[in-house]
Biopython code that builds the backbone (N, CA, C, O; Angstrom):
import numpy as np
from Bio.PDB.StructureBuilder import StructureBuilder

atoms = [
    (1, "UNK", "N", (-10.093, 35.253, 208.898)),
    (1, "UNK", "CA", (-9.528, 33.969, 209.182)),
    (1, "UNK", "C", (-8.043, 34.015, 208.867)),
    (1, "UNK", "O", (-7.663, 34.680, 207.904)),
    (2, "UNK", "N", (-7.194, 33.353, 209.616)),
    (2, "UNK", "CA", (-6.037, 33.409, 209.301)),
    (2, "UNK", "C", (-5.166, 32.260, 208.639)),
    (2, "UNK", "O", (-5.303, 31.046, 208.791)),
    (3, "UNK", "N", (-4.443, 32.790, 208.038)),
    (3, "UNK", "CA", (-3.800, 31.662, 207.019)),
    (3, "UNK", "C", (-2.634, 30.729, 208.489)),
    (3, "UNK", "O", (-1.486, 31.040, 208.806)),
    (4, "UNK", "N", (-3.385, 29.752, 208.994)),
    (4, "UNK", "CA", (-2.485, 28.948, 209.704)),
    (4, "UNK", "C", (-3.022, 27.677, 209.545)),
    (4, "UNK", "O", (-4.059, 27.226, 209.058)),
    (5, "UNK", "N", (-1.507, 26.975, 210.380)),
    (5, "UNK", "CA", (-2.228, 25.579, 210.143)),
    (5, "UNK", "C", (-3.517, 24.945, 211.567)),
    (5, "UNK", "O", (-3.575, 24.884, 212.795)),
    (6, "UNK", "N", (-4.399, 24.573, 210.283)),
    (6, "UNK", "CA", (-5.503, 24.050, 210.979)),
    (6, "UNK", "C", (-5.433, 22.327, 210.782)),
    (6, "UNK", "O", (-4.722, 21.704, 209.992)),
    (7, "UNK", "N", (-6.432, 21.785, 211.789)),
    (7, "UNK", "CA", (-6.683, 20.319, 211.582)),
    (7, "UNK", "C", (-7.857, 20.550, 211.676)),
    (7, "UNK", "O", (-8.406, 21.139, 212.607)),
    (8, "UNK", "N", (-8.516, 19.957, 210.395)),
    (8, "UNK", "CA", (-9.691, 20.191, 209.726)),
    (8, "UNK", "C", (-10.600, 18.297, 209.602)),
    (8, "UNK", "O", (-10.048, 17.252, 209.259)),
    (9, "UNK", "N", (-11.891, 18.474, 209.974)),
    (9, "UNK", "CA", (-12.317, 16.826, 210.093)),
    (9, "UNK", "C", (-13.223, 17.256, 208.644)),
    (9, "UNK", "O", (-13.427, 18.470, 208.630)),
    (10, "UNK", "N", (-13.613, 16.772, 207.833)),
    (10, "UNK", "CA", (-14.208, 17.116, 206.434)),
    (10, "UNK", "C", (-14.597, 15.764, 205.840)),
    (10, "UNK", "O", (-13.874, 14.778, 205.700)),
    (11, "UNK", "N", (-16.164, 15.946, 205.451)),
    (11, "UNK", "CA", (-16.402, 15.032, 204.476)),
    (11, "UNK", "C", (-15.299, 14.509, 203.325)),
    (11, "UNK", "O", (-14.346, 15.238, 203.047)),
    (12, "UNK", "N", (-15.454, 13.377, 202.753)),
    (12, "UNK", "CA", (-15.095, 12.491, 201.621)),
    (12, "UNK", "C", (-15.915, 13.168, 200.909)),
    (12, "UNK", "O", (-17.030, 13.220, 201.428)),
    (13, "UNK", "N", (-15.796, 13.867, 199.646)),
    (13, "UNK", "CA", (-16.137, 14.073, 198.212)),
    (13, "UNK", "C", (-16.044, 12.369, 197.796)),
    (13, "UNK", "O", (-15.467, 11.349, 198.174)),
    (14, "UNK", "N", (-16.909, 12.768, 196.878)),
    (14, "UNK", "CA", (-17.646, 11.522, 195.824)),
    (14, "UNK", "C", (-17.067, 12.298, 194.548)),
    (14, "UNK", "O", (-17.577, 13.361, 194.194)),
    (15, "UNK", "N", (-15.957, 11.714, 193.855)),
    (15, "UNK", "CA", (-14.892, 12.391, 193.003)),
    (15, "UNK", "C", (-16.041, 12.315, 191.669)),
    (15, "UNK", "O", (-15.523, 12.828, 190.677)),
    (16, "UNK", "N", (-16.764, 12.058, 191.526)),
    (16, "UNK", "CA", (-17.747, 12.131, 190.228)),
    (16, "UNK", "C", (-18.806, 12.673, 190.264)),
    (16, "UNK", "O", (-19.656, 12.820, 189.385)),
    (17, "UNK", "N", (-18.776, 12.964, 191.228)),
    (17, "UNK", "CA", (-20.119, 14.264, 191.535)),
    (17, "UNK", "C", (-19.349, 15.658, 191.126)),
    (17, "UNK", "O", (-18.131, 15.828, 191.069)),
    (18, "UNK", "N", (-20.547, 16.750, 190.815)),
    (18, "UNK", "CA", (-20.562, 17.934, 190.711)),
    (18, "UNK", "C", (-21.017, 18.590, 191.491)),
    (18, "UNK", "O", (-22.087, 18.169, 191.931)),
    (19, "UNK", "N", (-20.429, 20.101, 192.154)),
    (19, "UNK", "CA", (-21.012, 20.218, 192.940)),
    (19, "UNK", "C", (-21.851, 21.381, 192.302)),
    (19, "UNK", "O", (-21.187, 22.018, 191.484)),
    (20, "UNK", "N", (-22.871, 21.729, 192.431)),
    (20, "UNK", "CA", (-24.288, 22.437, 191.634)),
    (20, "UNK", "C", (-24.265, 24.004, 192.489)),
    (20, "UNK", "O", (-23.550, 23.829, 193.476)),
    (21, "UNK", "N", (-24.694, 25.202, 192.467)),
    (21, "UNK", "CA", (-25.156, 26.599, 193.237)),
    (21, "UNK", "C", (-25.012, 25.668, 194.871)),
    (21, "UNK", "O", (-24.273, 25.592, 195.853)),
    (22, "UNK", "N", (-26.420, 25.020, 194.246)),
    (22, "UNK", "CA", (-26.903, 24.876, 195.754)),
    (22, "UNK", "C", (-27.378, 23.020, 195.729)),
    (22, "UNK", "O", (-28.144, 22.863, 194.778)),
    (23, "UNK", "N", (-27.200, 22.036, 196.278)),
    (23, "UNK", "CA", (-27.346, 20.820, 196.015)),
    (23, "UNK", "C", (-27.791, 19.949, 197.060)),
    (23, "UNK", "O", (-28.016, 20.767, 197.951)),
    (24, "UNK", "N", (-28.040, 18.930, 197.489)),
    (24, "UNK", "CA", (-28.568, 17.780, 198.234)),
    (24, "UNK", "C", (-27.188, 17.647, 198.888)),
    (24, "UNK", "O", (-26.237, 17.251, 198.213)),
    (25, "UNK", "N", (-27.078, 17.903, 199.920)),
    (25, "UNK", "CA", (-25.399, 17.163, 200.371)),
    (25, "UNK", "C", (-25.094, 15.379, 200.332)),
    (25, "UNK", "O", (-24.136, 14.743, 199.894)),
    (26, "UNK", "N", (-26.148, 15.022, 200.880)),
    (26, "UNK", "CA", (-25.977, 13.838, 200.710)),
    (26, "UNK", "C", (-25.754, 13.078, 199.148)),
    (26, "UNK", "O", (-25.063, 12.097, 198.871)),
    (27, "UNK", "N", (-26.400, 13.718, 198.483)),
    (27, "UNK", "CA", (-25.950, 13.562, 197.356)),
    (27, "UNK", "C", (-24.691, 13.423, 196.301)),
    (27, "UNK", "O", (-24.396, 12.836, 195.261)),
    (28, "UNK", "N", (-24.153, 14.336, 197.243)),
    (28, "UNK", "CA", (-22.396, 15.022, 196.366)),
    (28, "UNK", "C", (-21.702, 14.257, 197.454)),
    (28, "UNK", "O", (-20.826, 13.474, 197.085)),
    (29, "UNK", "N", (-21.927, 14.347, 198.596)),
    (29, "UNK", "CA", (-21.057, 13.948, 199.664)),
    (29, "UNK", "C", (-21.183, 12.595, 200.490)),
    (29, "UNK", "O", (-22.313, 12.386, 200.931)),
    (30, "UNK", "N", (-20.077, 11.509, 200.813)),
    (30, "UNK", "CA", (-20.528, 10.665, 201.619)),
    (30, "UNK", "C", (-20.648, 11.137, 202.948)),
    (30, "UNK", "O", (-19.574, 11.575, 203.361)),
    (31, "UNK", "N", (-21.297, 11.182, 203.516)),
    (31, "UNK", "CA", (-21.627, 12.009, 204.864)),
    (31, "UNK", "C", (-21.458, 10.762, 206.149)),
    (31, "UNK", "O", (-21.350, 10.941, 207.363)),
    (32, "UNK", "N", (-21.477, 9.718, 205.515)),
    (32, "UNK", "CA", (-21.416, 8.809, 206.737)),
    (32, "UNK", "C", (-19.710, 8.663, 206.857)),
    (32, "UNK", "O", (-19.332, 7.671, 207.481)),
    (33, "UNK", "N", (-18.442, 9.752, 206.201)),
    (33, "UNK", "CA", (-17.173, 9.051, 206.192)),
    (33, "UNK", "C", (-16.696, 10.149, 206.550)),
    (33, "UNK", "O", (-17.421, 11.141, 206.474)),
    (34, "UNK", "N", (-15.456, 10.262, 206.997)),
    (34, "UNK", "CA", (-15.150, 11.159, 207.641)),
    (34, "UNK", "C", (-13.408, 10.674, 207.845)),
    (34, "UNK", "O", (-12.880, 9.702, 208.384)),
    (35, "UNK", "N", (-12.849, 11.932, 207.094)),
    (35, "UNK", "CA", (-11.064, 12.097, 207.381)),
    (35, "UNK", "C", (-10.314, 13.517, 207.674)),
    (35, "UNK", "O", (-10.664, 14.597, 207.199)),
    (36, "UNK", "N", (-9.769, 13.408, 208.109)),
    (36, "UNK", "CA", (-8.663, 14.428, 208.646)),
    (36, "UNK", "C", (-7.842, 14.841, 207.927)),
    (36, "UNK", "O", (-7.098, 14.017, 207.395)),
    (37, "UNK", "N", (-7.635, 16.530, 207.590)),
    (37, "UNK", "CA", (-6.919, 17.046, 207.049)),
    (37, "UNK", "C", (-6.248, 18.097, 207.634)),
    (37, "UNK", "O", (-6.794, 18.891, 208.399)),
    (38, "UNK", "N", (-4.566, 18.161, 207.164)),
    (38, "UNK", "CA", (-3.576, 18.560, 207.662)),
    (38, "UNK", "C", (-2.786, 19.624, 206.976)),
    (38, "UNK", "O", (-1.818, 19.281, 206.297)),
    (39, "UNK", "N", (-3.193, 21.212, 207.118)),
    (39, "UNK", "CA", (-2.202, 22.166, 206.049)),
    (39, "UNK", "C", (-2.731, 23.855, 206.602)),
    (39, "UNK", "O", (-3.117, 24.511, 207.570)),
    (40, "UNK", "N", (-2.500, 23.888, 205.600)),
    (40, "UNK", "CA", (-2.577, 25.424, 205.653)),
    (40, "UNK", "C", (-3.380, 26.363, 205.154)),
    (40, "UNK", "O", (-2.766, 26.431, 204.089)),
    (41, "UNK", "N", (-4.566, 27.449, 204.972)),
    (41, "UNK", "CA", (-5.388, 27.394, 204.367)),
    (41, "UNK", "C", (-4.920, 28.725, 203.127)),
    (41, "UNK", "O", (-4.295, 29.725, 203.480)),
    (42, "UNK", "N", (-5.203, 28.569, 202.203)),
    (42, "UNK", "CA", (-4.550, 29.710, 201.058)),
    (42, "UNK", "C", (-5.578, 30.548, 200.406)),
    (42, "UNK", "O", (-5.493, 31.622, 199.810)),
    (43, "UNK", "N", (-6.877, 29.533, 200.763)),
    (43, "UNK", "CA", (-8.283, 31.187, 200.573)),
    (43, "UNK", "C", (-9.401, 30.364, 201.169)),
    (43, "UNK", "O", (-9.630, 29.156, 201.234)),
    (44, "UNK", "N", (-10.006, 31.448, 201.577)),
    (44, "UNK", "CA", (-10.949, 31.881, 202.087)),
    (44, "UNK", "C", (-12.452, 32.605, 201.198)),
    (44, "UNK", "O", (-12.496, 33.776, 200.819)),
    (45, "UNK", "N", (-13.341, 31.802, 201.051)),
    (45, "UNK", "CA", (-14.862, 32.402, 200.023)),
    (45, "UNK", "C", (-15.408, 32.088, 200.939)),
    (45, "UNK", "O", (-15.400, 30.931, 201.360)),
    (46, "UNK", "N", (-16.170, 33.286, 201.609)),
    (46, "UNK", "CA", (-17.299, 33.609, 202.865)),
    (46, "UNK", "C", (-18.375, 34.014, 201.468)),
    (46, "UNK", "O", (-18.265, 35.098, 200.896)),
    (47, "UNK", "N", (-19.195, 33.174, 201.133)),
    (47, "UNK", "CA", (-20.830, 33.595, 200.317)),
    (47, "UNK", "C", (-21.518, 32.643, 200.107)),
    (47, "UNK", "O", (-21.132, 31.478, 200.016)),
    (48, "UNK", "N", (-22.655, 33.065, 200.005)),
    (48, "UNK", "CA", (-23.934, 32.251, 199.474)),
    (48, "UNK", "C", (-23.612, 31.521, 198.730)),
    (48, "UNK", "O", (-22.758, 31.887, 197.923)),
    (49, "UNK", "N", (-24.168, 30.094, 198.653)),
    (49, "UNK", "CA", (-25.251, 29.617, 199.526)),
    (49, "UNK", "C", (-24.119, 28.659, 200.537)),
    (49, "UNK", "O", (-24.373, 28.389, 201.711)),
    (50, "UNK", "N", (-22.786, 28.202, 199.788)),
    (50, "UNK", "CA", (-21.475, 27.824, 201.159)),
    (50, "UNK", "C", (-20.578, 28.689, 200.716)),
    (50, "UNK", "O", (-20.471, 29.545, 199.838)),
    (51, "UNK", "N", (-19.902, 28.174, 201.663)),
    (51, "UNK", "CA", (-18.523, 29.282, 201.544)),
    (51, "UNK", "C", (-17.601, 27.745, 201.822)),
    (51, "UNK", "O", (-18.056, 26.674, 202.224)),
    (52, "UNK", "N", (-16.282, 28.059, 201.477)),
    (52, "UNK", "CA", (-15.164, 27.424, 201.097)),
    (52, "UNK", "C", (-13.825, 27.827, 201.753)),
    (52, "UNK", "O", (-13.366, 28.968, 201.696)),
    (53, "UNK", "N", (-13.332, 26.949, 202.281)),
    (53, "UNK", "CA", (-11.974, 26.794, 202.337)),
    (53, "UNK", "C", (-11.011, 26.483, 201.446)),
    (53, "UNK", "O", (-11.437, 25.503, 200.835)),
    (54, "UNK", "N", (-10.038, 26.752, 201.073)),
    (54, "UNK", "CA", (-8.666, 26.017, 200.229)),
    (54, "UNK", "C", (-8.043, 25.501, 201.145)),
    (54, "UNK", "O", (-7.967, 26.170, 202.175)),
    (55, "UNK", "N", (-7.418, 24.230, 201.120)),
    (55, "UNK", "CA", (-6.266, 24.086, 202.392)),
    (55, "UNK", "C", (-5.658, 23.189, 201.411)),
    (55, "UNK", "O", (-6.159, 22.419, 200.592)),
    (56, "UNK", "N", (-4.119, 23.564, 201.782)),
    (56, "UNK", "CA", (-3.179, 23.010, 201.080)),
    (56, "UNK", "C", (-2.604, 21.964, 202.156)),
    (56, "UNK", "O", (-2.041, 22.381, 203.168)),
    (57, "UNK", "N", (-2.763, 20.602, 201.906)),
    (57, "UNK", "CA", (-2.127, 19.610, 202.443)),
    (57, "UNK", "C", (-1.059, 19.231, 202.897)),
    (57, "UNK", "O", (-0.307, 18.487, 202.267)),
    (58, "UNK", "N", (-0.695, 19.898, 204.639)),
    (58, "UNK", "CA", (0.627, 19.543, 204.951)),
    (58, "UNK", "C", (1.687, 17.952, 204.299)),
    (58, "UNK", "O", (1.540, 16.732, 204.380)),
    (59, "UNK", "N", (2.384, 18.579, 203.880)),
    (59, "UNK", "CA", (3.327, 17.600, 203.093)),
    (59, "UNK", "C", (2.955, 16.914, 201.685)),
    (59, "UNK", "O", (3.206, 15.744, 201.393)),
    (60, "UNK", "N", (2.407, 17.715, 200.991)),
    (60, "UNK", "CA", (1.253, 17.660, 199.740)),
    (60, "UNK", "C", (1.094, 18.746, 199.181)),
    (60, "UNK", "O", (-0.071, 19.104, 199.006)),
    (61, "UNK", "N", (2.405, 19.794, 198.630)),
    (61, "UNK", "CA", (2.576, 21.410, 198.248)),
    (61, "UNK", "C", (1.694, 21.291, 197.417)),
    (61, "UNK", "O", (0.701, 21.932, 197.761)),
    (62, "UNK", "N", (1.515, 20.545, 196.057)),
    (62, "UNK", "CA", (0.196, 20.010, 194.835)),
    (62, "UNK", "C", (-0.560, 19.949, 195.447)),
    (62, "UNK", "O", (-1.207, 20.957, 195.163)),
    (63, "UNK", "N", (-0.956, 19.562, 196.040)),
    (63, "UNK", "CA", (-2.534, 18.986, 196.334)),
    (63, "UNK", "C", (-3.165, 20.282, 197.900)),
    (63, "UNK", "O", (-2.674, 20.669, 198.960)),
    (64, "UNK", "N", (-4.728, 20.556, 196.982)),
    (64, "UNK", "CA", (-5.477, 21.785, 197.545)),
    (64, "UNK", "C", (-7.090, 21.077, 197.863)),
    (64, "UNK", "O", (-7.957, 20.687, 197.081)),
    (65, "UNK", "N", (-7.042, 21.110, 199.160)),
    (65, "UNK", "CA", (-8.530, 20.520, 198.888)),
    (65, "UNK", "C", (-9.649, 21.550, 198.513)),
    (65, "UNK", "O", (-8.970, 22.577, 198.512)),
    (66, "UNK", "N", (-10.700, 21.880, 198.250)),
    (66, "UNK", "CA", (-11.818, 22.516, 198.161)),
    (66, "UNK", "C", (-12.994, 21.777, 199.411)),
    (66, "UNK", "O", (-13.820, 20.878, 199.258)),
    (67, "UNK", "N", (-12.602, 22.670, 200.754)),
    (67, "UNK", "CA", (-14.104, 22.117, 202.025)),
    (67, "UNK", "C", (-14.807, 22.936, 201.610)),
    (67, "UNK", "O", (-14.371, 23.895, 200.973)),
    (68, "UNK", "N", (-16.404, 22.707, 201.940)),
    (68, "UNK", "CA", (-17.470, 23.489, 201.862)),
    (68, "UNK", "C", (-18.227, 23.195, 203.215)),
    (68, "UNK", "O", (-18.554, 22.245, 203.927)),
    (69, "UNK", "N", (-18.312, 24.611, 203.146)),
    (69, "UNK", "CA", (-18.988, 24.870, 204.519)),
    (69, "UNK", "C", (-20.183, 25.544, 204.501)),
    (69, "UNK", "O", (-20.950, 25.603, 203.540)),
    (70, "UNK", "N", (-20.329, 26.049, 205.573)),
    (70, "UNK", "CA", (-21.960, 26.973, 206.082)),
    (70, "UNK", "C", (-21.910, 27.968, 204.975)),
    (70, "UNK", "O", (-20.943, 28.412, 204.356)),
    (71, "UNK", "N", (-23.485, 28.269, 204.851)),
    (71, "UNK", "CA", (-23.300, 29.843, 204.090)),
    (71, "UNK", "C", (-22.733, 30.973, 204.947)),
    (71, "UNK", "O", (-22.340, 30.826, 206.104)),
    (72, "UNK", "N", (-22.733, 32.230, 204.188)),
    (72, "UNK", "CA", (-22.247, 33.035, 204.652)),
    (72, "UNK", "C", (-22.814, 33.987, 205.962)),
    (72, "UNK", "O", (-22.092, 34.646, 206.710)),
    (73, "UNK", "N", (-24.331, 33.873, 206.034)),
    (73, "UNK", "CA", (-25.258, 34.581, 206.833)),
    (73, "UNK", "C", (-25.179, 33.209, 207.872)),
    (73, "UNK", "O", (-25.051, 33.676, 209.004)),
    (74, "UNK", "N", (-25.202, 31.749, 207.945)),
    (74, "UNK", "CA", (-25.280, 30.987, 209.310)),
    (74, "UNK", "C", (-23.687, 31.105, 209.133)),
    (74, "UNK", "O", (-23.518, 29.936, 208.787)),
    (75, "UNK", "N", (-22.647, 31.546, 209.118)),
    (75, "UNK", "CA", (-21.378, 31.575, 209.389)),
    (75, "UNK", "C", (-21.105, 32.923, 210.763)),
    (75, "UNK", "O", (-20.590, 32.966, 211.880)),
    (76, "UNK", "N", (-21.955, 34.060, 209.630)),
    (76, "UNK", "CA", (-21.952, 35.196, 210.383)),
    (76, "UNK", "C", (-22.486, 34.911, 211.767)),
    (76, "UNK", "O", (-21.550, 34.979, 212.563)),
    (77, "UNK", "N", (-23.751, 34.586, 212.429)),
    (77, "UNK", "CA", (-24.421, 33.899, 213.035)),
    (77, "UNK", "C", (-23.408, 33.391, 214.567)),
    (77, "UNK", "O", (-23.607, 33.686, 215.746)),
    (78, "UNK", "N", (-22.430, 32.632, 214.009)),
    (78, "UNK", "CA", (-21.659, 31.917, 214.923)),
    (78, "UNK", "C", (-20.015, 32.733, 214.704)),
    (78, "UNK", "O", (-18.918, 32.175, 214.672)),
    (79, "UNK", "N", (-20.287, 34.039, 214.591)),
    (79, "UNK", "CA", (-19.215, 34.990, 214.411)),
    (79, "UNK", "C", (-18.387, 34.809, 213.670)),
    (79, "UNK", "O", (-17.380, 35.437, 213.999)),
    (80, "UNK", "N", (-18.259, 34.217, 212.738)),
    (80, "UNK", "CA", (-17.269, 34.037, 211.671)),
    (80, "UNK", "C", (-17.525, 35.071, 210.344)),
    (80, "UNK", "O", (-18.318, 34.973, 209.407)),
    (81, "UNK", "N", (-16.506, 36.107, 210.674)),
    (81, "UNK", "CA", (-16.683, 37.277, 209.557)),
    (81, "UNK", "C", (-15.274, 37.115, 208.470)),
    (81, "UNK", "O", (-14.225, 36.512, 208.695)),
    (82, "UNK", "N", (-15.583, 37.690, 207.549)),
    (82, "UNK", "CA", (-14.329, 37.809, 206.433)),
    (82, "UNK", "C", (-13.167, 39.060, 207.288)),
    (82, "UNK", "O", (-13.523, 39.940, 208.072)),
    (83, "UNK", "N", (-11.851, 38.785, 206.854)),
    (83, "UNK", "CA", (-11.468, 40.236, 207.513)),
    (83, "UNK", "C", (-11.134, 41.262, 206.963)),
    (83, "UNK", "O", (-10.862, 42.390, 207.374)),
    (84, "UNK", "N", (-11.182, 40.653, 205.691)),
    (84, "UNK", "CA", (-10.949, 42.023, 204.838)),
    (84, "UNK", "C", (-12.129, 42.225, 203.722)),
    (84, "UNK", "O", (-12.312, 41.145, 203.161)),
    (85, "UNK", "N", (-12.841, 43.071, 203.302)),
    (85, "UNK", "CA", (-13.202, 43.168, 202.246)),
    (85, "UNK", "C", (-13.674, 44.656, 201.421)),
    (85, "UNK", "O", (-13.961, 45.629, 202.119)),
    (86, "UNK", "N", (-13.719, 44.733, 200.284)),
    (86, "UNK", "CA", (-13.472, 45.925, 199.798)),
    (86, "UNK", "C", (-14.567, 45.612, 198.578)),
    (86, "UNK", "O", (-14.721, 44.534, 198.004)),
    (87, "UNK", "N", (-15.299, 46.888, 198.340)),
    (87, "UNK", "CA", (-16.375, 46.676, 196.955)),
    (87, "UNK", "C", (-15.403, 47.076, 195.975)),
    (87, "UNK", "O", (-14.496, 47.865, 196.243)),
    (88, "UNK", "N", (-15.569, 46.557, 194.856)),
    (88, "UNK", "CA", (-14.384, 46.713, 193.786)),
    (88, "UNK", "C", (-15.647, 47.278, 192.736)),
    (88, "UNK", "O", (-16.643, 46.752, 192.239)),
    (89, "UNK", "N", (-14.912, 48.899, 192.681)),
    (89, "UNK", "CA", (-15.566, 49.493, 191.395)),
    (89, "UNK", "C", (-14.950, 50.012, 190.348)),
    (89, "UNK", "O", (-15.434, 50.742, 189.483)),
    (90, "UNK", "N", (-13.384, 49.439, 190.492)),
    (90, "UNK", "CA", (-12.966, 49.915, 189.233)),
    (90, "UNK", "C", (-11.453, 49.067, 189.106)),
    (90, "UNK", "O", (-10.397, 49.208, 189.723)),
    (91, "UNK", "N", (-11.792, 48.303, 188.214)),
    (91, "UNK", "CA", (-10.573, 46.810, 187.958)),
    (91, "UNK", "C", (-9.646, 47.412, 186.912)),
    (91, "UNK", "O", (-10.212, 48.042, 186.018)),
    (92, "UNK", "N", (-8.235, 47.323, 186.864)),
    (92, "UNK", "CA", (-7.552, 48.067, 185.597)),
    (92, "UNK", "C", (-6.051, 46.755, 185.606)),
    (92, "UNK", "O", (-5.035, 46.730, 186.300)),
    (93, "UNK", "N", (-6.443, 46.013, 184.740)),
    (93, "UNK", "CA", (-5.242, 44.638, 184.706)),
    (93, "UNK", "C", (-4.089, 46.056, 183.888)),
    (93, "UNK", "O", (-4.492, 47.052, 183.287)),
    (94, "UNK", "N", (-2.962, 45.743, 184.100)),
    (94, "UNK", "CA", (-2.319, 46.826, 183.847)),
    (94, "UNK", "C", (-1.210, 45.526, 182.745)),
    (94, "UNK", "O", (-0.613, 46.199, 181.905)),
    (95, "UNK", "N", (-0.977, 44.520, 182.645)),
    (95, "UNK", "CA", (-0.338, 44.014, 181.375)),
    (95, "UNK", "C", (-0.923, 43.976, 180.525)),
    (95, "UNK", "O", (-0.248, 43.948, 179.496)),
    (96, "UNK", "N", (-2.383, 43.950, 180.326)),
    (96, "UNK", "CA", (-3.175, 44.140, 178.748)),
    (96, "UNK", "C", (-4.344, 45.265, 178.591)),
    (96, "UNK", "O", (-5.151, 45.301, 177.663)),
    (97, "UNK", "N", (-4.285, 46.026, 179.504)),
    (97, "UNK", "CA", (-5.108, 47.157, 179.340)),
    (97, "UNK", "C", (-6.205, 46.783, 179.656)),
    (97, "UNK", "O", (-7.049, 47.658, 179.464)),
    (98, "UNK", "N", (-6.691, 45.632, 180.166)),
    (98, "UNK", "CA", (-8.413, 45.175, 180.483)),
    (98, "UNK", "C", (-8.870, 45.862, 181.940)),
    (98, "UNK", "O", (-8.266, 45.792, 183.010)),
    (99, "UNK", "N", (-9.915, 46.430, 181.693)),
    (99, "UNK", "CA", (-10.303, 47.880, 182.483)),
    (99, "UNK", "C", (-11.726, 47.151, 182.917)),
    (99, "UNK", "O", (-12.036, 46.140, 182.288)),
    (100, "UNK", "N", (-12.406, 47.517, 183.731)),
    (100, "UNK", "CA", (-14.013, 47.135, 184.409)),
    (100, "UNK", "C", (-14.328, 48.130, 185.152)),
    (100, "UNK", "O", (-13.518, 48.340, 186.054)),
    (101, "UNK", "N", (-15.534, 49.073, 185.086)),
    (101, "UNK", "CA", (-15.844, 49.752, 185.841)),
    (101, "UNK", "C", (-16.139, 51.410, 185.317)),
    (101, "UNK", "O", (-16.874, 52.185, 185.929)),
    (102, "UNK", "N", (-15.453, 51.717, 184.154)),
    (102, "UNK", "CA", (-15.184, 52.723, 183.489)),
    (102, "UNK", "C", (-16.618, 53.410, 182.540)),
    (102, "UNK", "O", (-16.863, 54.574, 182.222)),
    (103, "UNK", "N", (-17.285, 52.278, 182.315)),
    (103, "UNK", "CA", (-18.561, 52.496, 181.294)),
    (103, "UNK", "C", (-19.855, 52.214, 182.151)),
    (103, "UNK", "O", (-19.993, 51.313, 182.978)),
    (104, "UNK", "N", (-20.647, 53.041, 181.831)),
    (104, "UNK", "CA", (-21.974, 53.173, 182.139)),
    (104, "UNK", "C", (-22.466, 51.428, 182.773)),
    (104, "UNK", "O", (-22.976, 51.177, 183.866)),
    (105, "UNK", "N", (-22.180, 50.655, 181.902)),
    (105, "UNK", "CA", (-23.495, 49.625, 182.171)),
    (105, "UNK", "C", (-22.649, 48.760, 183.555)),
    (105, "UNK", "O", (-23.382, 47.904, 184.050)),
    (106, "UNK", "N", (-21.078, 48.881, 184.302)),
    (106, "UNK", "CA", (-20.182, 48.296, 184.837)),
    (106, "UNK", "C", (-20.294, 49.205, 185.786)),
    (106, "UNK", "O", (-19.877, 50.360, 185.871)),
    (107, "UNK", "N", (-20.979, 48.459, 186.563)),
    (107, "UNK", "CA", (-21.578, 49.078, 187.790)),
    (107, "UNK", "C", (-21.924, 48.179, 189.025)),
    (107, "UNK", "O", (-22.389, 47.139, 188.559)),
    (108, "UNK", "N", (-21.910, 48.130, 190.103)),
    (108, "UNK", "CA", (-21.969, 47.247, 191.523)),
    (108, "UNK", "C", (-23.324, 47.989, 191.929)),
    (108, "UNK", "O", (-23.458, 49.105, 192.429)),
    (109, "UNK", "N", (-24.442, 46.897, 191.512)),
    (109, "UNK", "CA", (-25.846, 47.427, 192.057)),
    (109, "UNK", "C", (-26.405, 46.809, 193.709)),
    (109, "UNK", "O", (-27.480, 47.185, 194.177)),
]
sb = StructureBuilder()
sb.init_structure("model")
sb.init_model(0)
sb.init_chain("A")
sb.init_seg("    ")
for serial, (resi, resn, name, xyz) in enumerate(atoms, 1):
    if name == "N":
        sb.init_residue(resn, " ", resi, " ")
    sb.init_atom(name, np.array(xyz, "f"), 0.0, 1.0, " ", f" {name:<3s}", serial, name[0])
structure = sb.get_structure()
């Protein structure tokens, strides 16, 4: 997906809800309301059980919404693939020495 600007139609969040793994939409979401959003998108999470947009709000640099969308397998489905991705087996933060991947039990099963 590419980082451009989209016009995006997206549920109203219910600002006191949580959103749970996996949840009732109607529940978290007013589903009968519906507004328009205007920006740019700054990430992209293609996985189980939704996947997510970031979009940063044309003329609103602060403000990032969080959309939730299809999972990742009915995304795939209607051709929507990630375009990059890479298995990460060995993490090395290089300002504090924090390493992943190096010891036996840090492993991608």
């Amino acid at each position: 997906m590419k980082n451009r600007t989209l016009l995006l139609t997206a549920m109203i969040f219910s600002l006191n809800a949580t959103a749970e793994a996996h949840h009732d939409v109607g529940k978290v979401y007013k589903i009968t309301e519906t507004t328009s959003i205007e920006g740019k998108v700054v990430r992209f999470l293609f996985r189980n059980p939704h996947s997510y947009i970031f979009l940063r709000e044309a003329g609103h640099d602060e403000r990032i919404w969080s959309l939730e969308w299809a999972s990742r397998k009915k995304l795939s489905r209607h051709g929507i693939q990630a375009e990059y991705r890479i298995l990460l087996q060995l993490l090395t933060r290089q300002n504090d020495g924090f390493s992943w991947g190096e010891r036996k039990n840090e492993t991608v099963d």
